[in-house]
mmCIF file as Biopython writes it, N, C-alpha, C and O atoms, coordinates in Angstrom:
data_model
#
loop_
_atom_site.group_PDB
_atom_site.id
_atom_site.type_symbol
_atom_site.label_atom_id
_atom_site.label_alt_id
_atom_site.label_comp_id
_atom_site.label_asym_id
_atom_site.label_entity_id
_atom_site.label_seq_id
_atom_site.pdbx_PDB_ins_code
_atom_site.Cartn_x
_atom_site.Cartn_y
_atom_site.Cartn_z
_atom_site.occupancy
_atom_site.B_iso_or_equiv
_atom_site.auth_seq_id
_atom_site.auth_asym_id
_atom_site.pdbx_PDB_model_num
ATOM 1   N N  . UNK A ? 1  ? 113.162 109.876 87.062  1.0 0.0 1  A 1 
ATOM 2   C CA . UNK A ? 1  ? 113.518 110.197 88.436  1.0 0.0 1  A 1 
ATOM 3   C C  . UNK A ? 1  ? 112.528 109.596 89.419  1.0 0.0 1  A 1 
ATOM 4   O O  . UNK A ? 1  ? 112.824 109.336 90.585  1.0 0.0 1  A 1 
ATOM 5   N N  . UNK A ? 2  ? 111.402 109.403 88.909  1.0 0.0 2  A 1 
ATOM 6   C CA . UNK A ? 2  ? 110.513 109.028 90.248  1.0 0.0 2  A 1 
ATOM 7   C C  . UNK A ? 2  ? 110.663 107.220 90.462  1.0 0.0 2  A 1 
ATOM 8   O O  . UNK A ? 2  ? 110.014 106.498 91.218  1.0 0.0 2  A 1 
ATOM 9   N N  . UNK A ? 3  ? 111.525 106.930 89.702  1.0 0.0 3  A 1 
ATOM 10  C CA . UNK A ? 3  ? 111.576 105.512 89.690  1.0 0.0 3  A 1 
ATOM 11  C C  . UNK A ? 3  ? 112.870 104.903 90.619  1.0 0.0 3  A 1 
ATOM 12  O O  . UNK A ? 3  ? 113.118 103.705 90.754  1.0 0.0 3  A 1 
ATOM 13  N N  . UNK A ? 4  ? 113.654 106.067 91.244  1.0 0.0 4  A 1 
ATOM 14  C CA . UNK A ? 4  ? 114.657 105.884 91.633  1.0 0.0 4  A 1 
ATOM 15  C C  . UNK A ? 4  ? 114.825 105.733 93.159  1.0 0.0 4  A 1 
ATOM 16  O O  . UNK A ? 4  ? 115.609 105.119 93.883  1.0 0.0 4  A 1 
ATOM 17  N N  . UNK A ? 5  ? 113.527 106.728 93.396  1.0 0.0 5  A 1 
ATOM 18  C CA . UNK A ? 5  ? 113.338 106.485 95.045  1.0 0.0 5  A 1 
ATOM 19  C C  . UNK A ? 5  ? 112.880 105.768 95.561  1.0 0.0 5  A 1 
ATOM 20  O O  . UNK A ? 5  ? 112.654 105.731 96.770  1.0 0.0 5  A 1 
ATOM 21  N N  . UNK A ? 6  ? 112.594 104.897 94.632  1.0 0.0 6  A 1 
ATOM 22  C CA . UNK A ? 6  ? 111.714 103.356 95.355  1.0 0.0 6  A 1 
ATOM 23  C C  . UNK A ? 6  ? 112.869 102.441 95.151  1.0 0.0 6  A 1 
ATOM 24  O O  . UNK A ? 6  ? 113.101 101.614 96.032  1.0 0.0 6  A 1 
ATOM 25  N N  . UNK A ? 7  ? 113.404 102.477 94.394  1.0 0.0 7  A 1 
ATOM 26  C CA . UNK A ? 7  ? 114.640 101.437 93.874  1.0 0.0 7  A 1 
ATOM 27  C C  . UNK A ? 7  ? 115.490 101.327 94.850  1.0 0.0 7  A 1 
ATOM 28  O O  . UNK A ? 7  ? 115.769 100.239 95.352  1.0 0.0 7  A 1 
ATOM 29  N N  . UNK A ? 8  ? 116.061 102.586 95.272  1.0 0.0 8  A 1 
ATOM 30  C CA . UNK A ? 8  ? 117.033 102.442 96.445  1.0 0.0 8  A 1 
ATOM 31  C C  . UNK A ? 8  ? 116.934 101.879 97.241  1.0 0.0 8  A 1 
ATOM 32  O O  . UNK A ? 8  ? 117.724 100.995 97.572  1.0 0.0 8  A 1 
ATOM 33  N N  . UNK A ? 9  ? 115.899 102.206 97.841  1.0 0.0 9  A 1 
ATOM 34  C CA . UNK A ? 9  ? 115.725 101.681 99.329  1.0 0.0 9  A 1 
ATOM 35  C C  . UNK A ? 9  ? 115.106 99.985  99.259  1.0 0.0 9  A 1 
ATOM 36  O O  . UNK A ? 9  ? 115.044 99.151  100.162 1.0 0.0 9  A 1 
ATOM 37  N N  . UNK A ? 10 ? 114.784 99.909  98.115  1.0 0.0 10 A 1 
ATOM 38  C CA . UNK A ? 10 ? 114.083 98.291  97.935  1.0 0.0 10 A 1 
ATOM 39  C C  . UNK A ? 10 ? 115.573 97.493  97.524  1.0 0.0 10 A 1 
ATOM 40  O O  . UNK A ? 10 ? 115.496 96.268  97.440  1.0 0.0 10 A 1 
ATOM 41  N N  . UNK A ? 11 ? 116.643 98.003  97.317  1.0 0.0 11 A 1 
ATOM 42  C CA . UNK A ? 11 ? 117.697 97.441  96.890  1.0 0.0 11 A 1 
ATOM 43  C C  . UNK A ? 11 ? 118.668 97.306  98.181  1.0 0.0 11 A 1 
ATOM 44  O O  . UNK A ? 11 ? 119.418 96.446  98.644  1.0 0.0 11 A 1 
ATOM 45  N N  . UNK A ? 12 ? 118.316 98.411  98.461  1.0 0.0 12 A 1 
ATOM 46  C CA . UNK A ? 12 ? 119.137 98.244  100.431 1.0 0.0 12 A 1 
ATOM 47  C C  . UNK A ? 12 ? 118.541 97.490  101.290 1.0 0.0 12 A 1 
ATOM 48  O O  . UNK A ? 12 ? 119.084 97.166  102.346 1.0 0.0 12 A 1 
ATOM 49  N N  . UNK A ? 13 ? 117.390 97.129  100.959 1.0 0.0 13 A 1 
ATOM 50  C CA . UNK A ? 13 ? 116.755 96.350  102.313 1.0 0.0 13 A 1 
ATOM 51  C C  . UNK A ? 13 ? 116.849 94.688  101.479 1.0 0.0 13 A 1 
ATOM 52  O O  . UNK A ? 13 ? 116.684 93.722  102.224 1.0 0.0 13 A 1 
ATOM 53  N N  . UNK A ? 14 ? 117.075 94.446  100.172 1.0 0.0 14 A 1 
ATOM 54  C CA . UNK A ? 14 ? 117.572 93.036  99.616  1.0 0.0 14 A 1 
ATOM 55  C C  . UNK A ? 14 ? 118.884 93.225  100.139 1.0 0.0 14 A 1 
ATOM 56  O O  . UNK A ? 14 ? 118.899 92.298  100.948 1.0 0.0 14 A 1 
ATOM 57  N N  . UNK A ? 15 ? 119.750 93.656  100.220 1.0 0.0 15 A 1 
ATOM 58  C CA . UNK A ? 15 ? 121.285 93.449  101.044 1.0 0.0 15 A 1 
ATOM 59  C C  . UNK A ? 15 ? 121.263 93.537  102.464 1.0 0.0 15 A 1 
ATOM 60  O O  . UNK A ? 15 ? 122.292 93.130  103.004 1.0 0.0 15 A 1 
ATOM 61  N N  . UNK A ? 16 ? 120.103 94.082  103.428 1.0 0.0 16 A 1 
ATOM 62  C CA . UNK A ? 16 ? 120.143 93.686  104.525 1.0 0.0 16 A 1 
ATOM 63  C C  . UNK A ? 16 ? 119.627 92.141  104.833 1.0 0.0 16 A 1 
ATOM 64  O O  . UNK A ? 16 ? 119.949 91.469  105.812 1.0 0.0 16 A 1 
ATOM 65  N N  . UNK A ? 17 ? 118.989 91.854  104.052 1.0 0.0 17 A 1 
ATOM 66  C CA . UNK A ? 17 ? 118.380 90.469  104.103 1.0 0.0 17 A 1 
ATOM 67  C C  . UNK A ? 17 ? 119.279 89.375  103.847 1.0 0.0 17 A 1 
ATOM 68  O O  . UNK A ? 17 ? 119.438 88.294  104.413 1.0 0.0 17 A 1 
ATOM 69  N N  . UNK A ? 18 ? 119.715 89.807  103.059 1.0 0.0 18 A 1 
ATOM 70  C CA . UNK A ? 18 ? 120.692 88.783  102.388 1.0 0.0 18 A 1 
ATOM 71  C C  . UNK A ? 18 ? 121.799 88.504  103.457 1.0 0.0 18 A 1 
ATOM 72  O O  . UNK A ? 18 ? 122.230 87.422  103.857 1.0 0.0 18 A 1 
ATOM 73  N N  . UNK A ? 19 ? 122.180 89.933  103.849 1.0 0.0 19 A 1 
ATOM 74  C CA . UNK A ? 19 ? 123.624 89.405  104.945 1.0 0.0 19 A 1 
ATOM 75  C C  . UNK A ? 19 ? 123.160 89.145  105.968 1.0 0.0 19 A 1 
ATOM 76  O O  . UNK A ? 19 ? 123.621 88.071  106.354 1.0 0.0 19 A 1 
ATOM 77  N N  . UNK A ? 20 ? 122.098 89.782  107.012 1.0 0.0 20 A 1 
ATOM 78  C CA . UNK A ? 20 ? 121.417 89.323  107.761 1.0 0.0 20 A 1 
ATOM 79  C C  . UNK A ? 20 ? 120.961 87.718  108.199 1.0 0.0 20 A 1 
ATOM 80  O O  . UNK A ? 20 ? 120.911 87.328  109.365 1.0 0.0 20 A 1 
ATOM 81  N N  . UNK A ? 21 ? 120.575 86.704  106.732 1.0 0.0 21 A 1 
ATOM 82  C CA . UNK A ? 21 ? 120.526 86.117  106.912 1.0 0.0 21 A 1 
ATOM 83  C C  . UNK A ? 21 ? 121.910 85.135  106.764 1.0 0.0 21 A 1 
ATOM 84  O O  . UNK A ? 21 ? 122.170 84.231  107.559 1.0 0.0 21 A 1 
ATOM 85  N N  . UNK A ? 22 ? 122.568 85.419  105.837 1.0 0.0 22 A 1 
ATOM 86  C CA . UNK A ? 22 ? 123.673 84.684  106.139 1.0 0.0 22 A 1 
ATOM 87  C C  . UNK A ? 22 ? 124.464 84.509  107.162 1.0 0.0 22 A 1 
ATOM 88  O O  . UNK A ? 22 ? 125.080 83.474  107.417 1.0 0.0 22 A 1 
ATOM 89  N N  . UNK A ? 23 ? 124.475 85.918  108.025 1.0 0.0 23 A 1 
ATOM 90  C CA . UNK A ? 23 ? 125.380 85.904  109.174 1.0 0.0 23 A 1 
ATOM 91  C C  . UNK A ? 23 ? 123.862 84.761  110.318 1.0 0.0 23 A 1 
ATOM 92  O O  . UNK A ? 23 ? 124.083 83.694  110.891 1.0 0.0 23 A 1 
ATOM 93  N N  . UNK A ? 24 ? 122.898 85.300  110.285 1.0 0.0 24 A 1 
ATOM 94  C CA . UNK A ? 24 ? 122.308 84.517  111.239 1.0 0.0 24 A 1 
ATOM 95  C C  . UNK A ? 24 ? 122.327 83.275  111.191 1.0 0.0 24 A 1 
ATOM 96  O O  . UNK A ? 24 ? 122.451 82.601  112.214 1.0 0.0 24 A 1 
ATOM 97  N N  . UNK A ? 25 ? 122.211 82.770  110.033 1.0 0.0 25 A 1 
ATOM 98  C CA . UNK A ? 25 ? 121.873 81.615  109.759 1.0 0.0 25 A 1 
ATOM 99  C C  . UNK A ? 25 ? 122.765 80.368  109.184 1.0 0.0 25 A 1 
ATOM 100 O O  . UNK A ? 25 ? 122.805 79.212  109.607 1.0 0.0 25 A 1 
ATOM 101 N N  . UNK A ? 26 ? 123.461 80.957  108.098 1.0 0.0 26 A 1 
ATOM 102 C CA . UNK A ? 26 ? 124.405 80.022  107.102 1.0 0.0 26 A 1 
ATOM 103 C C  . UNK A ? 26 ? 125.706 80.322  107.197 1.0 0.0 26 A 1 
ATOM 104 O O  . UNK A ? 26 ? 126.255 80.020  106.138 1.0 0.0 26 A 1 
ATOM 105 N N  . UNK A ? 27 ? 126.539 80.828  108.063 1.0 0.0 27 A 1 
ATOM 106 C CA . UNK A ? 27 ? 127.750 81.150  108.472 1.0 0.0 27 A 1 
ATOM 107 C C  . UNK A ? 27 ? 128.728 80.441  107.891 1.0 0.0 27 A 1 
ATOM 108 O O  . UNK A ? 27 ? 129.621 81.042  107.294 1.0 0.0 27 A 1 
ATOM 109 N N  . UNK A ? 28 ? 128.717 78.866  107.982 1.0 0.0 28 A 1 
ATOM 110 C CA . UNK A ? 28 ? 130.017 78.045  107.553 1.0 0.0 28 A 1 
ATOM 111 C C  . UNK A ? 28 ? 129.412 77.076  107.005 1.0 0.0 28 A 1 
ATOM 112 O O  . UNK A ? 28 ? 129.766 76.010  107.509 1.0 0.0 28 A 1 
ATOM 113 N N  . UNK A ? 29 ? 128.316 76.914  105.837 1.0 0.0 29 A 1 
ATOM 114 C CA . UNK A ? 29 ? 127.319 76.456  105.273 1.0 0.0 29 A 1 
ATOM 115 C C  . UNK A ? 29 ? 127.423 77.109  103.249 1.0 0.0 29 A 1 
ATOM 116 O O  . UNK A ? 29 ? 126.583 77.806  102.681 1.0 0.0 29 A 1 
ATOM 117 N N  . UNK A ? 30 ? 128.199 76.775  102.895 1.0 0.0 30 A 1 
ATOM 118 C CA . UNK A ? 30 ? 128.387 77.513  101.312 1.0 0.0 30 A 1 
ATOM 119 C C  . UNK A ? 30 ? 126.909 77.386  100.703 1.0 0.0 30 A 1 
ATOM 120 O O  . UNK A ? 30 ? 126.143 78.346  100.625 1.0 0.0 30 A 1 
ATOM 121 N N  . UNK A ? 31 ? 126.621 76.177  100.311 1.0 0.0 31 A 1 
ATOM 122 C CA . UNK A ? 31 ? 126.047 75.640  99.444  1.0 0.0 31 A 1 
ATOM 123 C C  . UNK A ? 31 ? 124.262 76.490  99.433  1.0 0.0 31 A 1 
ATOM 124 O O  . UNK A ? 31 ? 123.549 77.109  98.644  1.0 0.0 31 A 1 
ATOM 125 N N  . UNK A ? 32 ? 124.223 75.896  101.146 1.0 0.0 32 A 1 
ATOM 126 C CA . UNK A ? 32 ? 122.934 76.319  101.689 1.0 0.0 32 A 1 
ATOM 127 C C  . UNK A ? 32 ? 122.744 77.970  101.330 1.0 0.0 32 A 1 
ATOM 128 O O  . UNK A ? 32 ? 121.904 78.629  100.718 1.0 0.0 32 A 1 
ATOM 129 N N  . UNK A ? 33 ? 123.895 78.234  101.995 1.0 0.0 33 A 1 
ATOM 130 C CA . UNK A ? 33 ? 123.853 79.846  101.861 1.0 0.0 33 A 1 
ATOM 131 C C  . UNK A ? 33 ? 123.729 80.645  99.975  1.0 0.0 33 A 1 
ATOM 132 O O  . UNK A ? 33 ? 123.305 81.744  99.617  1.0 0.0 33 A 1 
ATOM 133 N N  . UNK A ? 34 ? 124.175 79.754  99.363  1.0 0.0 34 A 1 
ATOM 134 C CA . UNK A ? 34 ? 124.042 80.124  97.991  1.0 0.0 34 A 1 
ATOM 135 C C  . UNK A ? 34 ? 123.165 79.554  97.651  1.0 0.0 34 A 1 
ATOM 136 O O  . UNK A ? 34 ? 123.310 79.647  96.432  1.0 0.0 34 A 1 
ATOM 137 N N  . UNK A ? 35 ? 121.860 78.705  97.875  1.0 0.0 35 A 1 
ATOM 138 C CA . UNK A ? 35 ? 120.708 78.712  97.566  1.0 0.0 35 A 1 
ATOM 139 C C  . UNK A ? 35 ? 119.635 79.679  97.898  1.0 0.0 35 A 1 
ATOM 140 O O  . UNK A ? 35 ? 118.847 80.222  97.124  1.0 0.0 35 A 1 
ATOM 141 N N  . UNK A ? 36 ? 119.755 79.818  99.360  1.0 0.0 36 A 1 
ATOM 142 C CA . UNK A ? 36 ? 118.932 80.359  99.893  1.0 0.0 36 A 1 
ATOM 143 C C  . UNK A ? 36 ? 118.993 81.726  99.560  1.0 0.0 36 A 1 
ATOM 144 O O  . UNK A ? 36 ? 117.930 82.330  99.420  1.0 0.0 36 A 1 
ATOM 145 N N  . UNK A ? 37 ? 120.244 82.409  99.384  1.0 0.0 37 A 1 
ATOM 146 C CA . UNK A ? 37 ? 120.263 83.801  98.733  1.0 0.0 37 A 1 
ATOM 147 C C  . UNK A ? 37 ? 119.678 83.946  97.448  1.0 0.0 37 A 1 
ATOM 148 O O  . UNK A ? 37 ? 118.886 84.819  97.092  1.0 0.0 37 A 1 
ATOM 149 N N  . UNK A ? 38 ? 120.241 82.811  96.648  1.0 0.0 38 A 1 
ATOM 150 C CA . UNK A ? 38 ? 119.563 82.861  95.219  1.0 0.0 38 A 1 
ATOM 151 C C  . UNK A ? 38 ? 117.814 82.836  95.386  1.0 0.0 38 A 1 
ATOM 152 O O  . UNK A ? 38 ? 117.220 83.271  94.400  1.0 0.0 38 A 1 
ATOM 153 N N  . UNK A ? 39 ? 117.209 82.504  96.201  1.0 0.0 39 A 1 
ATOM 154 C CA . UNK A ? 39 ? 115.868 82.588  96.724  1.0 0.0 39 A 1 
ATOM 155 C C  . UNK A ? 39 ? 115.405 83.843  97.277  1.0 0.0 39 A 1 
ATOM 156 O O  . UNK A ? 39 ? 114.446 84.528  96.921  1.0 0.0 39 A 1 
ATOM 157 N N  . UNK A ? 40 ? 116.045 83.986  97.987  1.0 0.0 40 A 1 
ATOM 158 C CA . UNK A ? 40 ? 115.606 85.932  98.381  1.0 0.0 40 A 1 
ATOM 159 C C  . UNK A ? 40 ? 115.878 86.964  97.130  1.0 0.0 40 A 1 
ATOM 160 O O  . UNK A ? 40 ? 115.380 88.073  96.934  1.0 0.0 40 A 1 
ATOM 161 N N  . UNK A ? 41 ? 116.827 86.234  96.355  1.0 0.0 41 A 1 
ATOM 162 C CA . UNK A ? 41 ? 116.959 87.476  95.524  1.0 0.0 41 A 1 
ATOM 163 C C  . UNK A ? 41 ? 115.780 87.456  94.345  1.0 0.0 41 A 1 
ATOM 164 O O  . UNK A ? 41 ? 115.269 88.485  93.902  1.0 0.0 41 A 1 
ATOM 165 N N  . UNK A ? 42 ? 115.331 85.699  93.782  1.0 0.0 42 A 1 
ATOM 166 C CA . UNK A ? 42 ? 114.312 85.740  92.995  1.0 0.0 42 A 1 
ATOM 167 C C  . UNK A ? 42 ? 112.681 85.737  93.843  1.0 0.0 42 A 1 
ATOM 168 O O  . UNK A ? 42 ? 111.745 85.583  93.059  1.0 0.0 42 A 1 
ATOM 169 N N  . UNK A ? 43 ? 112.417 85.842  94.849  1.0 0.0 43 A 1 
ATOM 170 C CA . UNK A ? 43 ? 111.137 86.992  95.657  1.0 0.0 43 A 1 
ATOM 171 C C  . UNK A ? 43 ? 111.546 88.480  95.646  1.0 0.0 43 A 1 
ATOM 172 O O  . UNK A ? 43 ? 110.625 89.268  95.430  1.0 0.0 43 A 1 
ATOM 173 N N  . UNK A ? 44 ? 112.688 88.954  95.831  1.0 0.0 44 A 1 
ATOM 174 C CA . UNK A ? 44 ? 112.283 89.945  95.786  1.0 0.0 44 A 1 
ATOM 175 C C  . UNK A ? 44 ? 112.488 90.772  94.051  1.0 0.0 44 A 1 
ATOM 176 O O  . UNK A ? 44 ? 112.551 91.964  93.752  1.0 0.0 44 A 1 
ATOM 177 N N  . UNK A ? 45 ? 112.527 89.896  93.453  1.0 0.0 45 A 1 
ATOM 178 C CA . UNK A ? 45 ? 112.585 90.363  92.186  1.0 0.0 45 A 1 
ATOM 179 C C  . UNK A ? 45 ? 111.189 89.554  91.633  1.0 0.0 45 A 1 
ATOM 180 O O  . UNK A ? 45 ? 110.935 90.001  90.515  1.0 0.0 45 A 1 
ATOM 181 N N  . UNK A ? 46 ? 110.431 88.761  91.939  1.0 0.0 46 A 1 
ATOM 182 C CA . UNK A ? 46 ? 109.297 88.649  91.926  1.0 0.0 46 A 1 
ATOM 183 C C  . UNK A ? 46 ? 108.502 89.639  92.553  1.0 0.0 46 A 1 
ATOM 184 O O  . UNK A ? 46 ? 107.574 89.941  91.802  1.0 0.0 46 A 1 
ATOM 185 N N  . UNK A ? 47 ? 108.480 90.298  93.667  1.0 0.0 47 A 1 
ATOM 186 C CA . UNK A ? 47 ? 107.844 91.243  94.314  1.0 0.0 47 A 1 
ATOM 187 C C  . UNK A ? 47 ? 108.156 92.336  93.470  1.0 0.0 47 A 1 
ATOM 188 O O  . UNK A ? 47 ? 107.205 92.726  92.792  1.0 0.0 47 A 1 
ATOM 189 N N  . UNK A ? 48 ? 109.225 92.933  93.326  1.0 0.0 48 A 1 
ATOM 190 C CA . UNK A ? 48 ? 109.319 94.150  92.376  1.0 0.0 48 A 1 
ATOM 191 C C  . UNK A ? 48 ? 108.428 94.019  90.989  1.0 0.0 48 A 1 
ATOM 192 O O  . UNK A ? 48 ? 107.604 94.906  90.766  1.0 0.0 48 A 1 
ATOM 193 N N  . UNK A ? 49 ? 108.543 93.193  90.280  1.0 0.0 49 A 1 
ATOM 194 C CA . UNK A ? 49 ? 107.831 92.738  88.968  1.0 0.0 49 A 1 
ATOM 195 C C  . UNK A ? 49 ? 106.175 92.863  89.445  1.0 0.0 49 A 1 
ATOM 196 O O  . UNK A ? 49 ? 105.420 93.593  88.803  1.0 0.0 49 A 1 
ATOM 197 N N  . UNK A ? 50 ? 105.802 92.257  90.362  1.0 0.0 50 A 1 
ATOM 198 C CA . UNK A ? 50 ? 104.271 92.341  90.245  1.0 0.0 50 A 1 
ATOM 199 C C  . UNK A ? 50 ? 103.932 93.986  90.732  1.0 0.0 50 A 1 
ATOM 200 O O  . UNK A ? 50 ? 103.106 94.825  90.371  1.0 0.0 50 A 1 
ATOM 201 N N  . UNK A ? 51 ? 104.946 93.953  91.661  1.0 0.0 51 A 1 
ATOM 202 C CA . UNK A ? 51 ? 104.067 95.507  93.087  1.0 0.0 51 A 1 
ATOM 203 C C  . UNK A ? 51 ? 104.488 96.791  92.558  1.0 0.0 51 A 1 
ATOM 204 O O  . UNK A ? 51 ? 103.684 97.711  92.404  1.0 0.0 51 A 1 
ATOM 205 N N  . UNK A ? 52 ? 105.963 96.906  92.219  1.0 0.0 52 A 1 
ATOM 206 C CA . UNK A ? 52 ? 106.267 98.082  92.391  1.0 0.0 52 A 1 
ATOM 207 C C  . UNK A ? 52 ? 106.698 98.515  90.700  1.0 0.0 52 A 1 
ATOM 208 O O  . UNK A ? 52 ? 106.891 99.701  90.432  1.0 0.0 52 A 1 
ATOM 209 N N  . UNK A ? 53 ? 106.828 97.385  89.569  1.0 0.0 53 A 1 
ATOM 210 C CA . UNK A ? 53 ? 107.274 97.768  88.655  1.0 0.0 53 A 1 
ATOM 211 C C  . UNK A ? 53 ? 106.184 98.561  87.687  1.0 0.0 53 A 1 
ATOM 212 O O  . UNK A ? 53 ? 105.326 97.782  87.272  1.0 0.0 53 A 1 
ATOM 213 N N  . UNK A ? 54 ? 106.008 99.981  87.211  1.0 0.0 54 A 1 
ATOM 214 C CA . UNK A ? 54 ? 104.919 100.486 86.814  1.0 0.0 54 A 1 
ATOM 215 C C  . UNK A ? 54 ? 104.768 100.592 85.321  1.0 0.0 54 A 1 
ATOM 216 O O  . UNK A ? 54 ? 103.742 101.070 84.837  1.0 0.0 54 A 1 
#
């Protein structure tokens, strides 16, 4: 259980990022936009692995 309350909210704020940036940024752009997500998603799964995974 104590592993769950960090998870959430670190998993909601990777989907604000993600659409956030797509709508800001990569709108009518596929390719770009499916790199660059694939990039936020492996930092913040690099960040989880070093910081928060116990």
């Amino acid at each position: 259980m104590g592993r769950a309350p960090t998870v959430v909210p670190y998993v909601l704020a990777l989907i604000v990022v993600v659409v956030g940036v797509d709508i800001l940024f990569f709108r009518n752009h596929f390719w770009e936009r499916l790199m660059v997500n694939i990039g936020i998603v492996l930092i913040f799964a690099a960040v989880y692995l070093r910081f928060l995974k116990s």
